[in-house]
VOPAGU-2260 file (C-alpha; in pm, 1 decimal, decimal comma):
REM VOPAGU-2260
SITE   aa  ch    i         X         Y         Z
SITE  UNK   A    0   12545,0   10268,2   10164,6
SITE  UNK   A    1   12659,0   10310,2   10506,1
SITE  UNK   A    2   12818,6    9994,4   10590,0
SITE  UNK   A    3   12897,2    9947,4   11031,7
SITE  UNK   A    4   13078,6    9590,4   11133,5
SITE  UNK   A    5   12881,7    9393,7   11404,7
SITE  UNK   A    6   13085,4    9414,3   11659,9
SITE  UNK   A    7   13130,1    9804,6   11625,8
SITE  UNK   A    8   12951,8    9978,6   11855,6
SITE  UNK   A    9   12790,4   10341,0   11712,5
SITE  UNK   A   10   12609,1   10545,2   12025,6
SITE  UNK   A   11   12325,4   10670,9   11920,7
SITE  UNK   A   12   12364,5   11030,1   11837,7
SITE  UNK   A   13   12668,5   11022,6   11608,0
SITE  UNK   A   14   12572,8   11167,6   11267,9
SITE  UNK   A   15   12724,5   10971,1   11026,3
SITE  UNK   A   16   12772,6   11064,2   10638,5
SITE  UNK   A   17   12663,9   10820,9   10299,4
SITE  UNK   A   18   12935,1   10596,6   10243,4
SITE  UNK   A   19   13047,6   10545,5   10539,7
SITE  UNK   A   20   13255,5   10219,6   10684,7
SITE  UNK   A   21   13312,6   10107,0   11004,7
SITE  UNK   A   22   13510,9    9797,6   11059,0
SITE  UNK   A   23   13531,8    9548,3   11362,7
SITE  UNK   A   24   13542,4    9652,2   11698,0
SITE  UNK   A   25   13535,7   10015,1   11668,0
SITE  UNK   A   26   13380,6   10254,0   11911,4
SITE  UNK   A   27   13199,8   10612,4   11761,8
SITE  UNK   A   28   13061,9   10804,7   12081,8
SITE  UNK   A   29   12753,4   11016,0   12052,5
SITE  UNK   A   30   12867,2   11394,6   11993,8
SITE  UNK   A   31   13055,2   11280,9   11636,2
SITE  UNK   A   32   12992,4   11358,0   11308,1
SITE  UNK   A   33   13166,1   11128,3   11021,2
SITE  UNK   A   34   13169,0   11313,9   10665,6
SITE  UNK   A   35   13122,1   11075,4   10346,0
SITE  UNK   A   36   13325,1   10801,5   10264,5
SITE  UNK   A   37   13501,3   10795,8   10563,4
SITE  UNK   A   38   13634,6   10465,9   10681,3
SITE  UNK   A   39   13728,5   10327,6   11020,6
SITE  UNK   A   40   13925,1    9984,4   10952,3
SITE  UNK   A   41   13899,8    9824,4   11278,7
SITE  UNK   A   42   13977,6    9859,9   11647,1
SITE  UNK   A   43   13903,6   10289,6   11613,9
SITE  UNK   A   44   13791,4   10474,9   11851,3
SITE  UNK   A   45   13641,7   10826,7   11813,2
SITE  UNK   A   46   13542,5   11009,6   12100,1
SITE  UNK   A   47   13268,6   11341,6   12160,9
SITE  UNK   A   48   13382,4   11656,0   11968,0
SITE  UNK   A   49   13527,1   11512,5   11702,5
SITE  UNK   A   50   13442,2   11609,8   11339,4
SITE  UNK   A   51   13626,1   11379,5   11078,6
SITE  UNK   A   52   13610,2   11484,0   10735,9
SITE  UNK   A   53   13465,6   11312,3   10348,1
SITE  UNK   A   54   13713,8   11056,2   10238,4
SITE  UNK   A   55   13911,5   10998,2   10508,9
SITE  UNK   A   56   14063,4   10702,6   10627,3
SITE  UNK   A   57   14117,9   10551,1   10991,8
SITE  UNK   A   58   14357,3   10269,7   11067,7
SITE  UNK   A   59   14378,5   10036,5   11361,6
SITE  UNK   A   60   14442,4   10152,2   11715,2
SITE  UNK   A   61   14405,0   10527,9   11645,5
SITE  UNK   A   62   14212,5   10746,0   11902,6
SITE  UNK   A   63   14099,8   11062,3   11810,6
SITE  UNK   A   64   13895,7   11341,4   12016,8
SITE  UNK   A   65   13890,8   11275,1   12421,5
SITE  UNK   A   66   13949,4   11539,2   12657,6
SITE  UNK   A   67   14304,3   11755,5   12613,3
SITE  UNK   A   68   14581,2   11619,2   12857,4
SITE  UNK   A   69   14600,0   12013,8   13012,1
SITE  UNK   A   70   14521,6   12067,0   13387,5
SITE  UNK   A   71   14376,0   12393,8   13262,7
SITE  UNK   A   72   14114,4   12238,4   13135,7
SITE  UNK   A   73   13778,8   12268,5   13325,0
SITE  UNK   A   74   13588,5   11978,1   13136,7
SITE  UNK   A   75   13351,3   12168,9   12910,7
SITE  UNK   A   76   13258,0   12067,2   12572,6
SITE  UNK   A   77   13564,8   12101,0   12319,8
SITE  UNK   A   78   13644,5   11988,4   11959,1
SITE  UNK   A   79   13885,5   11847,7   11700,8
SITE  UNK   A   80   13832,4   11921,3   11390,0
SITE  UNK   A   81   13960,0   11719,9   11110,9
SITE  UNK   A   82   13898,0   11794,8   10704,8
SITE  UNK   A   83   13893,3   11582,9   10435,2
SITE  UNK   A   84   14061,8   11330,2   10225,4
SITE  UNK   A   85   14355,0   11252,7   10586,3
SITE  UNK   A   86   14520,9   10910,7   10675,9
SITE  UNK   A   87   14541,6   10853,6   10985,0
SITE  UNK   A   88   14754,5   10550,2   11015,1
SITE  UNK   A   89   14811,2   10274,6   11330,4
SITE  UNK   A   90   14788,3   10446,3   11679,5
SITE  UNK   A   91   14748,7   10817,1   11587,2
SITE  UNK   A   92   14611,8   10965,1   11950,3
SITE  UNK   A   93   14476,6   11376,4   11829,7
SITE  UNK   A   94   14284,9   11540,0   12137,3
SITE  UNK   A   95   14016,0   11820,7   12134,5
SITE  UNK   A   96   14129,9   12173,0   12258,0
SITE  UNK   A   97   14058,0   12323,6   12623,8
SITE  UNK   A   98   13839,2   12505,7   12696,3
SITE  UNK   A   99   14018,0   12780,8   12900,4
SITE  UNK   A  100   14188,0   12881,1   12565,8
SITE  UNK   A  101   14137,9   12787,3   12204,3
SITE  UNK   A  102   13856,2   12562,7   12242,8
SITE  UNK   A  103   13974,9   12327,8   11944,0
SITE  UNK   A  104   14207,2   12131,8   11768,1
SITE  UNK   A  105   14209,6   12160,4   11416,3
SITE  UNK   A  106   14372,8   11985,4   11109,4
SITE  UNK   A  107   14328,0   12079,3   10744,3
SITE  UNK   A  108   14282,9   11854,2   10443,8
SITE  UNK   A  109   14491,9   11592,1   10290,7
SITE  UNK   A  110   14734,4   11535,6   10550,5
SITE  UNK   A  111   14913,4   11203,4   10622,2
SITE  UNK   A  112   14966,6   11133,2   11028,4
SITE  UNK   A  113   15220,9   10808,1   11005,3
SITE  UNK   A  114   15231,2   10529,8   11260,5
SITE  UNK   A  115   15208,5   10630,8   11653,7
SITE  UNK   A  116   15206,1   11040,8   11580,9
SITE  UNK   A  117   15052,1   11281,6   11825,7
SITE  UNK   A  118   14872,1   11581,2   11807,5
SITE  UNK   A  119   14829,5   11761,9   12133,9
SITE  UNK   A  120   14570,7   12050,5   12244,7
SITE  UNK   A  121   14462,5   12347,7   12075,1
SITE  UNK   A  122   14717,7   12219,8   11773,2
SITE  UNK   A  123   14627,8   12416,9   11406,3
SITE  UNK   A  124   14765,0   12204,6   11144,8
SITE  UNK   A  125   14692,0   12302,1   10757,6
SITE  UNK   A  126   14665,0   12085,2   10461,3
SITE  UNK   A  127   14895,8   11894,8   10256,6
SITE  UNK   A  128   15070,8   11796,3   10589,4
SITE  UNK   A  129   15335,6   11510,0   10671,7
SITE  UNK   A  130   15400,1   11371,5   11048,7
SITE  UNK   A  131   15561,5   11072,6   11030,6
SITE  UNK   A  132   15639,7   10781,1   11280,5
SITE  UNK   A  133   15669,0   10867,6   11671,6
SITE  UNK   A  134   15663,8   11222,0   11612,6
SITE  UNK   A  135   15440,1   11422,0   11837,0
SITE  UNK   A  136   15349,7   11807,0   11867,2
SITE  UNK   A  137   15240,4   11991,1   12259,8
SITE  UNK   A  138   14956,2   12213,0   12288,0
SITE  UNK   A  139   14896,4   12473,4   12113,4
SITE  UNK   A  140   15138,7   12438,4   11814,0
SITE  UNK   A  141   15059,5   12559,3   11441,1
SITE  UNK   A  142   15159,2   12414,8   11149,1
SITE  UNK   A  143   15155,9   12568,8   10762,7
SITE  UNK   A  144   15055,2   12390,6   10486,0
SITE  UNK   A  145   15281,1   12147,5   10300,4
SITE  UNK   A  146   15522,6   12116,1   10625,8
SITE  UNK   A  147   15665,1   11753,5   10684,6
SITE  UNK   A  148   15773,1   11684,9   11050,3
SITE  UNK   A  149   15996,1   11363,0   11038,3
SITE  UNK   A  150   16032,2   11015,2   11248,8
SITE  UNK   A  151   16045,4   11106,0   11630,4
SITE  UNK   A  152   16059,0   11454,2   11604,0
SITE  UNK   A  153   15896,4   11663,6   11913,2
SITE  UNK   A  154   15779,3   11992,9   11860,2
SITE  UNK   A  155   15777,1   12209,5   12213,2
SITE  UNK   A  156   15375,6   12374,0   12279,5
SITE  UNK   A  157   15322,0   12701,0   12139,9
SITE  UNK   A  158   15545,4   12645,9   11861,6
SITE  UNK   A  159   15515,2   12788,6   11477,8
SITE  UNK   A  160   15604,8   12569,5   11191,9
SITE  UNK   A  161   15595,3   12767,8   10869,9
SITE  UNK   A  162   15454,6   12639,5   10530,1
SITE  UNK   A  163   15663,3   12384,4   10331,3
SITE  UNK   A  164   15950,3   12353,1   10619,4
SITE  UNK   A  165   16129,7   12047,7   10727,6
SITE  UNK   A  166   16169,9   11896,0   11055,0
SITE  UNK   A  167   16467,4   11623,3   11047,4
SITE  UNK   A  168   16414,6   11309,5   11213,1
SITE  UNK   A  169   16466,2   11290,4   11589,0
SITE  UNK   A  170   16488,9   11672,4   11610,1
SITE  UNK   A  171   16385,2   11825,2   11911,8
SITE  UNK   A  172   16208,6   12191,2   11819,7
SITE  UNK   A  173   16204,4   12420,7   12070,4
SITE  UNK   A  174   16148,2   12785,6   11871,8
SITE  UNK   A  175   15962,0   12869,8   11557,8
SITE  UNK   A  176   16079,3   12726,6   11208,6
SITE  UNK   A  177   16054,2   12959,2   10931,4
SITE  UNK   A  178   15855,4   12909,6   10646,1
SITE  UNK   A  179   16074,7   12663,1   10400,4
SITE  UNK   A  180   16295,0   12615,1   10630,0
SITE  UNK   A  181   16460,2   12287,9   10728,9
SITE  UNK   A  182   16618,6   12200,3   11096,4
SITE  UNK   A  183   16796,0   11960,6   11245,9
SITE  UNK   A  184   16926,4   11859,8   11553,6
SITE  UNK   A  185   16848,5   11838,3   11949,1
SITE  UNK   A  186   16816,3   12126,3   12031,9
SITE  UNK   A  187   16718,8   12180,9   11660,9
SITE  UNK   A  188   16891,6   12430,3   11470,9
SITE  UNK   A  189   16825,5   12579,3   11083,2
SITE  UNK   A  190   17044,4   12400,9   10857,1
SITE  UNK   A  191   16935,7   12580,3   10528,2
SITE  UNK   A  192   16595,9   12550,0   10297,3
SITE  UNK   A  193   16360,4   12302,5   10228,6
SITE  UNK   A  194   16487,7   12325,8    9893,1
SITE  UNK   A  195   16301,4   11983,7    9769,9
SITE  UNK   A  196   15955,6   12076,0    9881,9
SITE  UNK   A  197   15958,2   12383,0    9769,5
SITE  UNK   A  198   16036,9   12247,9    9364,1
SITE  UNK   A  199   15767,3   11982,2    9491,5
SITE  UNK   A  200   15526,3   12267,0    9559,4
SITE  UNK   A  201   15611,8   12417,8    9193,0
SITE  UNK   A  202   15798,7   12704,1    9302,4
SITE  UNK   A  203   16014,6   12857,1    8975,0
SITE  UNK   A  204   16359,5   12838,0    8989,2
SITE  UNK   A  205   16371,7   13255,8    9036,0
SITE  UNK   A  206   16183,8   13205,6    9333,3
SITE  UNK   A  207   16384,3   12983,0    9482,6
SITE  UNK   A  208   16723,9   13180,7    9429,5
SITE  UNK   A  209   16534,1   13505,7    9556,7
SITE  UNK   A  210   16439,9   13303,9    9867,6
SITE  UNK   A  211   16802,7   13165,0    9964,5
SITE  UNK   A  212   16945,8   13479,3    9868,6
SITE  UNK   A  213   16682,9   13680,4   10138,4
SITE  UNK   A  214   16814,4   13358,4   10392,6
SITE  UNK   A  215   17140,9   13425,3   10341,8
SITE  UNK   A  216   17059,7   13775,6   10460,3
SITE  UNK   A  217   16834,9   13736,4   10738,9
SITE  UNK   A  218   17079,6   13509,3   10884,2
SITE  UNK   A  219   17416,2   13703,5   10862,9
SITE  UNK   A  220   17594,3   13662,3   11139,3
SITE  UNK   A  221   17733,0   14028,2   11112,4
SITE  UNK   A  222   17432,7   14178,4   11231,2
SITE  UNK   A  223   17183,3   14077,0   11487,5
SITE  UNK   A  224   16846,4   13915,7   11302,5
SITE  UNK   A  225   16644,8   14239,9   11408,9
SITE  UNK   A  226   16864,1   14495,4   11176,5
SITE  UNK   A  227   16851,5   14231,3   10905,9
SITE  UNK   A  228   16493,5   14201,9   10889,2
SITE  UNK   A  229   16414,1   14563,5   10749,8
SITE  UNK   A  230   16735,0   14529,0   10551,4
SITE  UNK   A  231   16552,7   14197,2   10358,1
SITE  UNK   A  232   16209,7   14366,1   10362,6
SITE  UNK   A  233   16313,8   14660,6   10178,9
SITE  UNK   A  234   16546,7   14465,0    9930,3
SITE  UNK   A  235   16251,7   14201,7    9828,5
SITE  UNK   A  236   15917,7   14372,9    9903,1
SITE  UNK   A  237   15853,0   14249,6    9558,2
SITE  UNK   A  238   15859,8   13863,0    9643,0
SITE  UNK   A  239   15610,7   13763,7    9807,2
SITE  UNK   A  240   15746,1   13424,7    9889,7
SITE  UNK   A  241   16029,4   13604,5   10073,2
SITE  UNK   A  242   15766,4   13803,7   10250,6
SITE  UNK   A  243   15583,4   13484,6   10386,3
SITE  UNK   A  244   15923,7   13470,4   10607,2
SITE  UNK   A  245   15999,6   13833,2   10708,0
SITE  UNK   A  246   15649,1   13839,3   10851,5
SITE  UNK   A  247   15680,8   13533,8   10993,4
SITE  UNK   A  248   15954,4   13660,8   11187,6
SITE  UNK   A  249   15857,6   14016,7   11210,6
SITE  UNK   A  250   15552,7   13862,4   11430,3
SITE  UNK   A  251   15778,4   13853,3   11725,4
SITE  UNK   A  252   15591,6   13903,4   12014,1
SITE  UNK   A  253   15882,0   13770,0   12244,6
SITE  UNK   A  254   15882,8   13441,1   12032,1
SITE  UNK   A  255   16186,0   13202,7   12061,2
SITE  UNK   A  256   16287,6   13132,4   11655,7
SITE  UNK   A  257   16518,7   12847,2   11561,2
SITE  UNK   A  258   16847,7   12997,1   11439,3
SITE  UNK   A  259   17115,5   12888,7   11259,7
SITE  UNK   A  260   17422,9   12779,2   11490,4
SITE  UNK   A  261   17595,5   13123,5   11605,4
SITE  UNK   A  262   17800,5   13245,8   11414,0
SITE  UNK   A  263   17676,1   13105,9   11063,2
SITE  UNK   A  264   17433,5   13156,2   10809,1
SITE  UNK   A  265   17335,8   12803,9   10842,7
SITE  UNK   A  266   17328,0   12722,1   10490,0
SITE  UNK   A  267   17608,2   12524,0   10303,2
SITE  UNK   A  268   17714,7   12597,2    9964,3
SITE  UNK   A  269   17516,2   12340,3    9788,1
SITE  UNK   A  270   17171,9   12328,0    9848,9
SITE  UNK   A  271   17004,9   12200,4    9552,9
SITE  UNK   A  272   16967,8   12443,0    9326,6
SITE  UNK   A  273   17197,6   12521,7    9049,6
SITE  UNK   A  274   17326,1   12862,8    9020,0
């Protein structure tokens, strides 16, 4: 049963799914489609183009869909996209993409968007993903599956966050983050692995070693990254999970990466993981 609070106001138009809750004083425009189970808790608004999916819940104050905040933009019809099974907590603002480039915003499944977090323009987020309080991404960013972008971190448009890294808290990320990897800092620098999330994730413990040792490699500060790159590719074409991280940063295409500070590897002797 479909169950809408009097005071919420539903255009006519929206599609909305079987189970479906909407609490006081929220406002669904026409061109929205709500999946099943999906409940707004009060004070919500969702705006045209957005698609929120099954089992996801809505808390106060959030706004999601609305025009991008891009003076490209020439007003035509745009989306966000949103899958299943996300929290979206107090004052979450996501916008739909613009039209003079991706033409959506879109988030995976089972993410968790804390308190006041922000996801700009043309964004592609995957599942499994944490923002937490105050931190906000531009336009345009991606970000892999499993990553957790901490309190007050701001990620710079057209950034790359690879799967399962770590953004500190208050870091201010201006280049692509490898996949597992963890940074720090205004401007933020690489400070080593995500070792945590990636035992979280299951990773073995051979895995992990092969991945820190391939870090330790790629980030030599003998050689410029570009030599080491084929040097690590060669050396662990059998792991894929080193791989994920020399394509990563083998996809160049002029991109600015986040480094460790000059002159180090960036990674301290303890990390984690027993030898």
């Amino acid at each position: 049963m479909t169950l809408i609070h009097p005071s919420a106001i539903v255009d006519k138009g929206a599609e909305l799914g079987s189970g479906v809750r909407i609490g006081p004083f929220c406002h669904v425009t026409a061109d929205v489609v709500l999946g099943d189970d999906v409940e707004l808790i009060g004070h919500v608004t969702i705006l045209d183009g957005t698609r929120l999916g099954a089992g996801s819940q809505v808390y106060p104050n959030a706004v999601l869909g609305g025009a991008p905040q891009n003076f490209k933009h020439k007003g035509g019809r745009t989306t966000l996209e949103i899958g299943s099974g996300n929290i979206i907590r107090e004052g979450v603002t996501m916008h739909c993409g613009t039209d003079t480039s991706r033409g959506k915003t879109t988030i995976g499944n089972n993410c968790l968007f804390m308190v006041q977090t922000h996801v700009a323009h043309d964004c592609d987020i995957g599942d499994n993903v944490t923002m937490a309080n105050n931190s906000v991404l531009g336009g345009h960013v991606e970000v892999g599956n499993g990553a957790i972008v901490s309190g007050a971190a701001a990620v710079h448009q057209f950034v790359r966050i690879g799967h399962h890294a770590f953004i500190g808290g208050c870091a201010a990320v201006a280049g692509d983050v490898i996949p597992f990897g963890m940074a720090q800092g205004d401007r933020a620098r690489l400070r080593g692995l995500n070792v945590v999330g990636m035992k979280r994730s299951g990773m073995a413990r051979a895995q992990i070693f092969a991945i820190r040792k391939a870090y330790k490699m790629l980030f030599d500060p003998q050689r410029p990254l570009a030599e080491n790159i084929p040097i690590v590719r060669e050396a662990f074409s059998e792991a894929p999970e080193v791989m994920d991280i020399v394509n990563f940063l083998a996809a160049r295409e002029h991109r600015l990466f986040t480094v460790p500070k000059r002159g180090s590897s960036g990674i301290n002797g303890d990390d984690g993981v027993d030898e």
